[in-house]
Backbone as JSON Lines, residues from 0, in Angstrom:
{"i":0,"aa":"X","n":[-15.71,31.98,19.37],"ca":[-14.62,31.09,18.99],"c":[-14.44,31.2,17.48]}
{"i":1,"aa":"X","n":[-12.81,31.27,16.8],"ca":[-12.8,31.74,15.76],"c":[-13.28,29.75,15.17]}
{"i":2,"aa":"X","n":[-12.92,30.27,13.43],"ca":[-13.4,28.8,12.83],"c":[-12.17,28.27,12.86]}
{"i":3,"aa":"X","n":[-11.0,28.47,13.17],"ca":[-10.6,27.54,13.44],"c":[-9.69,27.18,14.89]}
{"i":4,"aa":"X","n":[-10.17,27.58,15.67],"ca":[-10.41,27.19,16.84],"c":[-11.24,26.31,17.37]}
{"i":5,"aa":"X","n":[-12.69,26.37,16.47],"ca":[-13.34,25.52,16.38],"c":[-13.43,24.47,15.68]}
{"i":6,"aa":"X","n":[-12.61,24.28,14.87],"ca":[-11.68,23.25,14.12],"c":[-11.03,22.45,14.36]}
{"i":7,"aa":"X","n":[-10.2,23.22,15.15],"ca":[-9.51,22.39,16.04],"c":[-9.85,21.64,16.9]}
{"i":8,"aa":"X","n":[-10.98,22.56,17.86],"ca":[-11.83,21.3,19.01],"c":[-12.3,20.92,18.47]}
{"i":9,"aa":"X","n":[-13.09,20.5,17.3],"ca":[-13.46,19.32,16.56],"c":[-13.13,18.03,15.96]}
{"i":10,"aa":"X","n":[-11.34,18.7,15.69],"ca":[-10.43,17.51,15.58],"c":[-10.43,16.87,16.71]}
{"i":11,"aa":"X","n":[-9.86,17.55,17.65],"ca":[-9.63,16.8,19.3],"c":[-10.49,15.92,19.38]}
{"i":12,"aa":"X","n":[-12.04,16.82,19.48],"ca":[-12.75,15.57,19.73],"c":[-13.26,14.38,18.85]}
{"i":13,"aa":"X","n":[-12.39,14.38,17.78],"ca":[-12.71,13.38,17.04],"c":[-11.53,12.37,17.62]}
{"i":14,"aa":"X","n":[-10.73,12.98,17.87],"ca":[-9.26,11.69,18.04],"c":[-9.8,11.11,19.23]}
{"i":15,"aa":"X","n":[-10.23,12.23,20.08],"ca":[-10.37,11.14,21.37],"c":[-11.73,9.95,21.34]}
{"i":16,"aa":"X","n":[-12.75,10.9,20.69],"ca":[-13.06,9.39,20.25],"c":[-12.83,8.42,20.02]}
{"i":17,"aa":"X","n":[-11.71,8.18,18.54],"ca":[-11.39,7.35,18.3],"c":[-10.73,6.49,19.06]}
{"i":18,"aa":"X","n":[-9.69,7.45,20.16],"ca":[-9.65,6.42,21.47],"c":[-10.2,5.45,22.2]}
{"i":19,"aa":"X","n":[-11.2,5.82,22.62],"ca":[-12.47,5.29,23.22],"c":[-12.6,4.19,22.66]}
{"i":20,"aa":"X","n":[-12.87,4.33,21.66],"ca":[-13.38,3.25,20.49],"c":[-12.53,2.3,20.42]}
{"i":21,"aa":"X","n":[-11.07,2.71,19.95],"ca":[-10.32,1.37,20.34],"c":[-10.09,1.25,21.87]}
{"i":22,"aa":"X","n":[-10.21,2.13,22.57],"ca":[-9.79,1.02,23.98],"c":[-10.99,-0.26,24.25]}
{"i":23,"aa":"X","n":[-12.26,0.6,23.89],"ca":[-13.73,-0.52,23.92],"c":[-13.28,-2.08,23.23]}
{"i":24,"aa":"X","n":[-12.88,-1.58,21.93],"ca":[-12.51,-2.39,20.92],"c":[-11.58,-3.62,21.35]}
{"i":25,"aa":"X","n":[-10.55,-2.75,21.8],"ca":[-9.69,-3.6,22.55],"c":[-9.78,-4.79,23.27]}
{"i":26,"aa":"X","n":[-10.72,-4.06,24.6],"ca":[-11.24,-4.73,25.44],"c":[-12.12,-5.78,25.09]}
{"i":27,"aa":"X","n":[-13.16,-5.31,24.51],"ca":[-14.2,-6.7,23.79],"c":[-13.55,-7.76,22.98]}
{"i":28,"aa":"X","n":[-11.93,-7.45,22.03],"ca":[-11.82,-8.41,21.47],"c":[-10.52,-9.01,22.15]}
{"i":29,"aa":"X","n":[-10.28,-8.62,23.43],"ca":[-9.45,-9.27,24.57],"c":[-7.3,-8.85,23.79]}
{"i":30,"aa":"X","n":[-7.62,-8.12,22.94],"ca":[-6.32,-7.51,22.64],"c":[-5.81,-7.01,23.68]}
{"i":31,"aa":"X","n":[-5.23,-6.93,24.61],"ca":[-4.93,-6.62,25.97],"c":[-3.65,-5.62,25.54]}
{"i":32,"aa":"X","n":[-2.85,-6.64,24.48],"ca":[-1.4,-5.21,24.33],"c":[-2.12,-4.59,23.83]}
{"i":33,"aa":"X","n":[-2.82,-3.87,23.26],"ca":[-3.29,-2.73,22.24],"c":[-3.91,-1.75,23.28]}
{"i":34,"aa":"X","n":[-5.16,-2.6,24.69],"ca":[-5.53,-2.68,25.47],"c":[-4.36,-1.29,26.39]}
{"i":35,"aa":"X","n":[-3.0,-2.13,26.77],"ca":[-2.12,-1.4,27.61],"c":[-1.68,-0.22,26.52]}
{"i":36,"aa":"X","n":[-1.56,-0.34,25.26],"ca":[-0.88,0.61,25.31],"c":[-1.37,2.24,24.96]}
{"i":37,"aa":"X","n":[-3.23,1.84,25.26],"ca":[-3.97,2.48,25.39],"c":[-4.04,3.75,26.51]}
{"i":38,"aa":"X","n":[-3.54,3.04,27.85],"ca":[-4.06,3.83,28.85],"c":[-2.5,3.73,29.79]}
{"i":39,"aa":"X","n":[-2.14,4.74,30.82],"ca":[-1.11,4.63,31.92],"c":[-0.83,3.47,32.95]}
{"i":40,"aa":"X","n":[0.16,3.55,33.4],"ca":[0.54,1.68,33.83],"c":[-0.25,2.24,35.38]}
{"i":41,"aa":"X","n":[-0.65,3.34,35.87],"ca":[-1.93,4.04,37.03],"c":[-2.93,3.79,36.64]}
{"i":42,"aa":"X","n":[-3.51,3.36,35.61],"ca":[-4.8,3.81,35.6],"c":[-5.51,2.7,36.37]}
{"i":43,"aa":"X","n":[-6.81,3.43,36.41],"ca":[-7.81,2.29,36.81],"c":[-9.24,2.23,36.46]}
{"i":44,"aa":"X","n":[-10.23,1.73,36.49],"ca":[-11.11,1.8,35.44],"c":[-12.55,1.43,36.94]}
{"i":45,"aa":"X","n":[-13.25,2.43,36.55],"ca":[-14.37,2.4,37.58],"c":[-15.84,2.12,36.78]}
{"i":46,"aa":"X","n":[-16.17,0.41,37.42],"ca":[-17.14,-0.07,36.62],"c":[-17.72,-0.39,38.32]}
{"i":47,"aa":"X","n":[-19.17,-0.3,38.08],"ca":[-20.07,-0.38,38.85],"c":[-19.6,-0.82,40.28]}
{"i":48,"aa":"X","n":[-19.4,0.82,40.25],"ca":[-18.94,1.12,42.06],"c":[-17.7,0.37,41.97]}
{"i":49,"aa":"X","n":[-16.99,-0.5,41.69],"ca":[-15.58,-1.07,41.91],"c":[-14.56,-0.44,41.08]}
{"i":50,"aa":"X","n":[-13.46,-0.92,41.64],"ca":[-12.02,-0.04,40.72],"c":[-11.19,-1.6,40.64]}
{"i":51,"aa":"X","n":[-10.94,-1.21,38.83],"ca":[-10.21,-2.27,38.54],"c":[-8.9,-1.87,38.06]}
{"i":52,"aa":"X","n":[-7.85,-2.32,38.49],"ca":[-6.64,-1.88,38.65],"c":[-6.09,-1.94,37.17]}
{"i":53,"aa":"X","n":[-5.29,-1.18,36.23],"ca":[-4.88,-1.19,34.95],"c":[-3.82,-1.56,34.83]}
{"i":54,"aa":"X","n":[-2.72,-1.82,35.72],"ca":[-1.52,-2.26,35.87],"c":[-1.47,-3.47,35.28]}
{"i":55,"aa":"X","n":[0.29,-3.84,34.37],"ca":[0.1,-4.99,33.55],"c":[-0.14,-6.4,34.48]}
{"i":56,"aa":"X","n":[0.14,-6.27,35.72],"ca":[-0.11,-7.61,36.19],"c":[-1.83,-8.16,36.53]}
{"i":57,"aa":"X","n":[-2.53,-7.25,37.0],"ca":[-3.83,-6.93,36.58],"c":[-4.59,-7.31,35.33]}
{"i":58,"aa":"X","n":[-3.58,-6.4,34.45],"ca":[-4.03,-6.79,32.64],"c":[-3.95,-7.88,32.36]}
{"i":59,"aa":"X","n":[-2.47,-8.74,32.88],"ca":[-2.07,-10.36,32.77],"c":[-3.09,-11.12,33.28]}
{"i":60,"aa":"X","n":[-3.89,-11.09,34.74],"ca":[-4.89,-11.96,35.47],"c":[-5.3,-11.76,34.73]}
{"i":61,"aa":"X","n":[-6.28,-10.33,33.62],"ca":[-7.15,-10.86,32.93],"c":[-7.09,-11.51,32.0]}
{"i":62,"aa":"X","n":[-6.33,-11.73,31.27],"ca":[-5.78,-12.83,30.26],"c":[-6.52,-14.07,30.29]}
{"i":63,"aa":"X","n":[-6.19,-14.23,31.86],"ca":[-6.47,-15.49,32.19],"c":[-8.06,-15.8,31.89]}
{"i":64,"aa":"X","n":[-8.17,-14.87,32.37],"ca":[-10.06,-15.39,32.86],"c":[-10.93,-15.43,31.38]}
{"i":65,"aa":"X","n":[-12.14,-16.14,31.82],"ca":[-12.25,-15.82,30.76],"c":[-13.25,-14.77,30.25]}
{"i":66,"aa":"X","n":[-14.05,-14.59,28.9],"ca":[-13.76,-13.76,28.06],"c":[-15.08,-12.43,28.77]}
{"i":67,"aa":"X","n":[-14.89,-11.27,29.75],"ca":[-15.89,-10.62,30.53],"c":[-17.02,-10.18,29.06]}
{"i":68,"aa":"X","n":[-18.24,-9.75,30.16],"ca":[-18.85,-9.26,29.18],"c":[-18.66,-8.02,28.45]}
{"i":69,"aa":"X","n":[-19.26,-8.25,27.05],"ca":[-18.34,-6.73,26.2],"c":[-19.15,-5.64,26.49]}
{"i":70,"aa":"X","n":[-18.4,-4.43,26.65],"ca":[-18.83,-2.91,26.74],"c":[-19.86,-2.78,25.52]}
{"i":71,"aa":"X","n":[-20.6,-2.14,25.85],"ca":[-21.58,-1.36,24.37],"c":[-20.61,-0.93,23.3]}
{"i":72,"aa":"X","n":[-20.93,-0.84,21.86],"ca":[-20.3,-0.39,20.79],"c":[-20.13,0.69,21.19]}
{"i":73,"aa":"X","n":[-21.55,1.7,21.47],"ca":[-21.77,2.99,21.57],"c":[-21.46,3.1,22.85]}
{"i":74,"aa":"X","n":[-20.34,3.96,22.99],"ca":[-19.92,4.41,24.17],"c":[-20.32,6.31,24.32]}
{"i":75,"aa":"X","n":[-20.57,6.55,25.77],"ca":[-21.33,7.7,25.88],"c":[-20.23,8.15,26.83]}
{"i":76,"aa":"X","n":[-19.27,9.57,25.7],"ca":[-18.61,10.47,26.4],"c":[-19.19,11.36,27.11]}
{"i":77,"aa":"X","n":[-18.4,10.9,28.38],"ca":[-18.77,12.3,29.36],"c":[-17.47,13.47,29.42]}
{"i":78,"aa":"X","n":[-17.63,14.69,29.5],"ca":[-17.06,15.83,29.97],"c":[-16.03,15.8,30.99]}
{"i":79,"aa":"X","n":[-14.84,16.02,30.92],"ca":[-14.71,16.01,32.57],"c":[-14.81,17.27,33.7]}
{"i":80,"aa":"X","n":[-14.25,16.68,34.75],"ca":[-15.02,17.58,35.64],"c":[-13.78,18.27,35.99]}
């Protein structure tokens, strides 16, 4: 891989980090718009064995409730498959 090819995937994977980070961010500090405009009005989010639906009416119930427990700071990217 030339150097900057490898440059480049280094950028990438820095941005998507930073994704991560604010969607975590998001989530822990209950910013929900920042939250949506993070991820697709499909998505869905698979936390221990369950699927939680990402859709804004979904996003809205959680509003409601109150405040879940927060994700780890350190979040551990996986690869995809």
């Amino acid at each position: 891989m030339s150097n900057t090819a490898e440059s480049s995937a280094a950028a990438q994977l820095e941005a998507n980090k930073a994704v991560i980070r604010s969607f975590v961010d998001a989530w822990n500090t209950r910013d929900f718009g920042r939250f949506q405009s993070l991820i697709g009005q499909d998505a869905v989010l698979r936390i221990g064995g369950g699927i939680v639906p990402c859709d804004p009416a979904s996003v809205n119930r959680a509003r409601r409730r109150p405040a879940a427990r927060p994700w780890p700071r350190k979040a551990v990217l996986l690869p995809g498959k």
